[in-house]
TIKOLVO-7769 format. One record per residue (C-alpha): residue in one letter; x, y, z. Coordinates in steps of 0.001 Angstrom, whole numbers, plus 500000, padded with zeros to 6 digits. Each point is the difference from the previous one (the first is absolute). Example, Ala and Ser with C-alpha at 12.3 -4.5 7.8 and 13.67 -1.06 7.14 Angstrom:
BEGIN
A512300495500507800/S501370503440499340/
! end
This chain:
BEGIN
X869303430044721132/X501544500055496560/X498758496133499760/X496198501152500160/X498172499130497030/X497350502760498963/X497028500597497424/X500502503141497915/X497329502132498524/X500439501853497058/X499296504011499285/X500690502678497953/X501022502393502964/X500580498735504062/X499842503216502468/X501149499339503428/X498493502657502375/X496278501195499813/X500847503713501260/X499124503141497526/X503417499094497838/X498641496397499640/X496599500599499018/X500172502647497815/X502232498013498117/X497496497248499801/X497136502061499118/X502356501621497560/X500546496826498153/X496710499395499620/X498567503212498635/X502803498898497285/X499058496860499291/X496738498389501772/X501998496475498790/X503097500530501801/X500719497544502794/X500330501841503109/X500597498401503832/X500475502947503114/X501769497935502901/X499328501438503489/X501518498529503355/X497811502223502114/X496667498299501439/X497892502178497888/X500799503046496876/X500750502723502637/X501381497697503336/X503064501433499930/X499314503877498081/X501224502594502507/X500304503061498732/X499574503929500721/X498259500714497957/X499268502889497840/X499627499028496512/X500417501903497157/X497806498886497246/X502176500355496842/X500817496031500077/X496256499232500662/X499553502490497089/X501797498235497267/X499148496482500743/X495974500341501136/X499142503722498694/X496220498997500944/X501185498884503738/X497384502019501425/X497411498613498239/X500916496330500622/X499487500985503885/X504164500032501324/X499870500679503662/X501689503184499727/X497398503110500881/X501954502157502515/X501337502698498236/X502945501641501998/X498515503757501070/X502528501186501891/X504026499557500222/X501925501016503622/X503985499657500277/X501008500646503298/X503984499939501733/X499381498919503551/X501877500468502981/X499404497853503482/X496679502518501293/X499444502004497019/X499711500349495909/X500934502257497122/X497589500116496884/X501660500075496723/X498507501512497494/X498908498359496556/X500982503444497754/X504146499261500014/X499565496238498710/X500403498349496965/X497089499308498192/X500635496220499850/X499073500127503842/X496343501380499486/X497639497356500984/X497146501748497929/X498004497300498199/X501534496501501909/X498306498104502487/X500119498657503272/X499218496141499521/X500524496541501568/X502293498401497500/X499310496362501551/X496355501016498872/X500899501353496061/X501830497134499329/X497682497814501356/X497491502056497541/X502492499117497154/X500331496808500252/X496660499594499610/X500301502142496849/X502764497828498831/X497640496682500810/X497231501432497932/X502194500180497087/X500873496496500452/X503706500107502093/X500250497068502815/X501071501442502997/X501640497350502664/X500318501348503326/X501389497978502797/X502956499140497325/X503048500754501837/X502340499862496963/X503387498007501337/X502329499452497085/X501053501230496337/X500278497608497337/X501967500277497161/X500236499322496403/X502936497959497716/X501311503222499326/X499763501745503726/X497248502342499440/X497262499896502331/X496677497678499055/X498023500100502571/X499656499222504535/X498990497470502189/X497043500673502198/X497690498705502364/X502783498288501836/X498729498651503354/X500771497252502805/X503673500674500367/X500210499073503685/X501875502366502256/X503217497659500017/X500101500644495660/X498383495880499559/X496726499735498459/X497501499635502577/X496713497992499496/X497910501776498108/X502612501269497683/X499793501501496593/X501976500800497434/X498532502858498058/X500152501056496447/X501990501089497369/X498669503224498169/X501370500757496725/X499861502714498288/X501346501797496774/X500961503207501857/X499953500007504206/X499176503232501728/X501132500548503638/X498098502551501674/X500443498593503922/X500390503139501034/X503056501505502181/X503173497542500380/X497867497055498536/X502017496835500512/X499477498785496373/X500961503532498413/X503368500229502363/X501143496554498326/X499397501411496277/X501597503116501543/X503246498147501281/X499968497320496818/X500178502741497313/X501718502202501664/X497155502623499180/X501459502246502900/X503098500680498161/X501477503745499654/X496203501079502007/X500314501572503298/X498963498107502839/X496524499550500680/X498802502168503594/X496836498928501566/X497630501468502715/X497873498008502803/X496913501145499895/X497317499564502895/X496333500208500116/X496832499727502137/X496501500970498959/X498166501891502497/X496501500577500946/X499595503266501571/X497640502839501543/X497490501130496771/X500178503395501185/X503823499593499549/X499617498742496857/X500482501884496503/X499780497110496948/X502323501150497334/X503153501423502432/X503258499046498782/X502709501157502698/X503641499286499898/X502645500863502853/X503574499683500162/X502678500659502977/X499092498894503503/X500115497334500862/X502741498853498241/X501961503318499484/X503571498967499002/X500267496645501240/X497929498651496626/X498043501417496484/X496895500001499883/X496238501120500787/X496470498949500813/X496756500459497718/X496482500206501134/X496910499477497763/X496552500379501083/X497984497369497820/X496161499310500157/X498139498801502829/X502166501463502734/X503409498359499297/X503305501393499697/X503062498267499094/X502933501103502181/X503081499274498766/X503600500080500202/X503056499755497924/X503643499367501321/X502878500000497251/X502135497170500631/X503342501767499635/X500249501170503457/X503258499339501588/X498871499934503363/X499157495813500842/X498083501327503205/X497306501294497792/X496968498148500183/X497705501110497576/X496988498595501446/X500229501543502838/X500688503654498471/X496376499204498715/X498568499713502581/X501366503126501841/X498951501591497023/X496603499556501027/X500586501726503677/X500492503460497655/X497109502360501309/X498751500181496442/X499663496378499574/X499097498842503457/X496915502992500068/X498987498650496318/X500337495934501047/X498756500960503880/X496006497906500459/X500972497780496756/X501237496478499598/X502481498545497776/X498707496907498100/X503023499069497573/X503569500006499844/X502399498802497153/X503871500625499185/X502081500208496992/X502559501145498258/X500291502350497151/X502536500779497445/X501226503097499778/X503349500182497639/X497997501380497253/X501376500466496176/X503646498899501123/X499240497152501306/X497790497933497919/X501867497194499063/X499498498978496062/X496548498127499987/X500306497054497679/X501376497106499347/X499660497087497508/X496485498730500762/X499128502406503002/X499088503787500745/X500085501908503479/X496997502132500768/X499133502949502597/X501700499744503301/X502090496853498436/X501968502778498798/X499088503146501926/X498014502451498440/X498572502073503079/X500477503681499578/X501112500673503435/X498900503524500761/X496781499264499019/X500026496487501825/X498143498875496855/X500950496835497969/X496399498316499283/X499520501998497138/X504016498873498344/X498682496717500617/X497222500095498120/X501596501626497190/X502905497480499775/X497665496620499705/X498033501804497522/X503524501231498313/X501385495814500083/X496684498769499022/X500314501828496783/X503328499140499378/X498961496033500668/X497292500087497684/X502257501656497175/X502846497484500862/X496808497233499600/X498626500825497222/X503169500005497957/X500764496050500953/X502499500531503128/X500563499107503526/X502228500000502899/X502382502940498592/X500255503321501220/X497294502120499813/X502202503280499480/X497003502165499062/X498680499623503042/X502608501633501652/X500515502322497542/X496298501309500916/X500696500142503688/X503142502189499589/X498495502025497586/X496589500753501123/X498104501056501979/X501567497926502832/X503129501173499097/X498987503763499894/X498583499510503657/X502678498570501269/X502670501833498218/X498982503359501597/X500125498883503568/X503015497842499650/X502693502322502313/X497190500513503067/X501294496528501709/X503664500002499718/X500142503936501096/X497751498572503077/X502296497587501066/X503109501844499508/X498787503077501301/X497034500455501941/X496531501137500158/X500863503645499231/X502249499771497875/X497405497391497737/X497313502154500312/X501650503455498669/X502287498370497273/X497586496831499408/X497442502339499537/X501586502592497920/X501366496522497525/X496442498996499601/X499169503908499010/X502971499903497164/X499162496351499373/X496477500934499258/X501544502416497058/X501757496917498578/X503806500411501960/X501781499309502537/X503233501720501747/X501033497517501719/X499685497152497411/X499395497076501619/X500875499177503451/X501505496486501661/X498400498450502984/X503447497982500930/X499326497693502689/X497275497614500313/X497676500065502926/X502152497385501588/X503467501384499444/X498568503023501151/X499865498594503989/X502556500585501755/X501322498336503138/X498047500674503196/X503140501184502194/X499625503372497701/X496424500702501324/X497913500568502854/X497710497867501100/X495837501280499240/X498201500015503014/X496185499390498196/X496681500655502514/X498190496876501034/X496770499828497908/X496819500984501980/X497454497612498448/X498028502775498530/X501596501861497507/X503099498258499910/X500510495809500334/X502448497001500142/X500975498609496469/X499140496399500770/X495896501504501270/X500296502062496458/X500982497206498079/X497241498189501035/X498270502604498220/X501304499781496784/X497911496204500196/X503985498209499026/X499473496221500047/X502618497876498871/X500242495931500538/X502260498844502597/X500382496326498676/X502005502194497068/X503979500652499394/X500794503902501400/X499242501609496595/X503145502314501998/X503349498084499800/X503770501486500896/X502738499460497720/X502437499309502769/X497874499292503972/X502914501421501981/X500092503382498507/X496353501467502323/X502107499136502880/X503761500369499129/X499879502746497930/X496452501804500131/X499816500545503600/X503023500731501470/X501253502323497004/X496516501576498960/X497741499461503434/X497688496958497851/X498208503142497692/X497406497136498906/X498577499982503090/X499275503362499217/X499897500842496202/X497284496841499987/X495811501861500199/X499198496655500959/X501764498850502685/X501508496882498257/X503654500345501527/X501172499630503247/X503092499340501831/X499472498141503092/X502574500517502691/X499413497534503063/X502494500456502989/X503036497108499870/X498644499412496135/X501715500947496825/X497171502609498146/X497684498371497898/X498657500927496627/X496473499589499391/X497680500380496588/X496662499801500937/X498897500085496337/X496057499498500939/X500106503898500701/X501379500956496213/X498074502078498188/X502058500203496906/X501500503460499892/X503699498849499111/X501438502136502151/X502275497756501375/X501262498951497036/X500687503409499170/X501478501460503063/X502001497373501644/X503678501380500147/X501479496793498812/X497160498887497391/X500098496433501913/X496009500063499990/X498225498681496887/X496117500884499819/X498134496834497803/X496496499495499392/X498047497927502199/X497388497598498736/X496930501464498425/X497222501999501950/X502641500008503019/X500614504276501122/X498133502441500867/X496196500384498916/X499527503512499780/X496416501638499904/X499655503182498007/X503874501170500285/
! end
């Protein structure tokens, strides 16, 4: 498509990504400077189609960019009253209690909130002080400057029939240009893994370790119901075969979110971490809680989780990586909204400083400089050895030592310095001969269900007439390499139900992408052993359309 001719509009700043990195960058900008030329690009249908998150937020981002949040109405009024941690077994629980733990993992004074719903409450913030906000702008491509920095992304791409031709009604898009380009797509963005790979930003960092998280939001029994519960669990179901834990939240009006994380470093390709949610739900504490109620929503992604370690280096002539671009979620606290926040406000700052003197497409070095030195820094910095003494030891063993690290850490040190993660989540599966098979329960229909009946709960549209927006590097490698050596793990390590090997008697298997179910989590890109899947964005508006997640 390099032959396409395009119009290009000029601003001051382009931001790809209207999540909580994205928009408090904007509205950043223009507190600075009501002049300054802002443009938010956002391939989701609406601000908020494709949020999913936890989520308890702690309010210190909020804090420094809208101190008066409350006053401007922000959809965030459920204070969290009460904080459970529980180790399950298979029929019964252990309470934890909150006295032994670090301070850092008090949820006194955050809130339980639909972050599809605050950021749809700041980009209206961020239109009132005169930012344009596109969504349905799938951004497709980078576009560079004489020099190689960065200038700007096209967008709004559509018509591309599913053979790659332009069909009928295509068109072309536009070029946005910008001085400085922020990327704040959120976890393994395509956009940010090119300026990742180009500059080599990765260099000397550790690699980056992700988590799938799953969610539904569920209505349930009002007598059951206690607004302001924030429980956590860890153990069964997953026990040693995987990391990892569940969260419940009781919101307003009778929801809960259930979720469920799965760290994707498990060595095991049997595990299907769908389906450990959903026999998560068959636990006699959950089931009694979720018995009478209905679940009404249900989204997937995934989640960085290589903290301080493994944040690559964040700019690049012309362009900055925000939030989950680079991974700023503390990981005990399954927090990262707040980060976020803080880090477009921190490279908003340093753009309007690099502005104001006369320059453009460089390196905004202060920006970084802020991350790793405040207050995102300091978060991160004090949890950094939880994650790598997970996955190379265990539960326990993460809990007593983690625990104790976060305790000295809190003091300002660390005995064990600063630990390596090693292998990334795909190096980390091993071949399916050394493992035994998971035999998961069928889902009932009532508290637990099929992916491809969830999915159609998570509202995931996506244009058929379109190119797979999931392509393979090499198309023998599912079939000649993936399933007879590692059992085909996308057909498991997918919460949509996108993969699938179809084996027909006196036929050779069959590899099959059924894209339409995608509700961009990037797992697969992650996870798959031999990194043969690449996750791109689909046109504009196409995904999932999620609620109040």
């Amino acid at each position: 498509m390099a032959e396409v001719e395009r119009e290009a509009m000029e601003y001051d700043v382009v931001i790809v990504g209207a999540g909580p990195a994205g928009l408090s960058a904007a509205i950043r900008l223009k507190q600075l400077d009501a002049d300054c030329n802002v443009v938010v690009l956002e391939k989701g249908s609406e601000v908020g189609a494709h949020i999913l998150s936890g989520a308890v937020l702690d309010p210190i981002g909020l804090d420094a960019l809208m101190p008066d949040w409350k006053e401007k109405g922000a959809p965030i009024k459920t204070k969290v009253e009460e904080d459970n941690f529980y180790m399950l077994g298979e029929a019964g629980k252990i309470r934890v209690p909150n006295f032994p733990m670090p301070p850092l993992m008090n949820n006194h004074g955050n809130y339980i909130v639909s972050m599809a719903n605050v950021c749809r409450w700041m980009a209206e913030q961020a239109e009132e002080l005169g930012v344009e906000i596109f969504p349905g702008m799938a951004c497709s491509e980078l576009v560079y400057g004489d020099n190689g920095e960065i200038k700007g992304v096209v967008a709004g791409e559509f018509g591309i029939s599913a053979d790659g031709t332009k069909g009928d009604g295509y068109e072309p898009g536009m070029e946005l240009h910008g001085k400085y380009v922020f990327l704040s797509e959120g976890v393994r963005g395509s956009l940010s893994k090119q300026v990742i790979a180009k500059y080599d930003l990765d260099a000397g960092k550790e690699p980056q370790k992700y988590g799938l998280g799953m969610k539904e939001i569920w209505e349930i029994d009002p007598a059951k119901h206690k607004e302001g519960t924030v429980t956590h669990t860890m153990g069964w179901p997953l026990n040693s075969n995987a990391g990892g834990g569940s969260f419940i939240y009781h919101i307003e009006n009778n929801q809960v979110y259930v979720g469920f994380v799965v760290h994707l470093g498990y060595k095991n390709p049997h595990v299907f971490p769908y389906m450990e949610f959903q026999r998560f739900k068959h636990h006699p504490m959950v089931a009694e809680l979720l018995k009478g109620g209905k679940r009404v929503a249900y989204g997937a992604r995934a989640i960085t989780e290589g903290g301080y370690q493994s944040m690559p280096k964040m700019v690049a002539p012309g362009v900055a990586l925000l939030g989950c671009s680079v991974g700023m979620v503390n990981v005990p606290r399954i927090k990262g909204n707040h980060n976020a926040m803080l880090s477009g406000k921190a490279a908003a700052e340093a753009a309007y400083d690099a502005i104001q003197a006369g320059r453009a497409g460089d390196e905004l070095t202060a920006y970084e400089e802020d991350v790793r030195s405040g207050e995102i820094g300091k978060d991160l910095k004090k949890v950094r050895n939880v994650k790598p003494l997970w996955s190379k030891y265990g539960l326990v063993t993460s809990l007593a030592v983690g625990g104790f690290d976060m305790w000295t850490n809190t003091f300002g040190f660390s005995l064990l310095g600063t630990l390596g993660h090693g292998k990334s989540d795909a190096e980390a599966t091993e071949k399916a001969d050394k493992h035994k098979k998971i035999d998961y329960p069928k889902p009932d229909g009532k508290l637990s269900f099929d992916r491809l009946t969830n999915v159609a709960f998570s509202f995931t549209n996506h244009d058929e007439s379109q190119p797979a927006h999931l392509t393979l590097k090499d198309p023998s490698v599912p079939v000649n390499i993936n399933l007879p050596e590692y059992a085909g793990p996308s057909a498991r390590y997918c919460p949509a139900g996108v993969y699938e090997f179809v084996e027909e008697d006196g036929k050779d298997p069959r590899f099959v992408i059924n894209f339409q179910n995608c509700v961009h989590c990037k797992t697969c890109d992650i996870k798959d052993p031999t990194q043969n899947i690449v996750w791109t964005t689909p046109q504009g508006g196409d995904g999932p359309n999620y609620p109040n997640m």
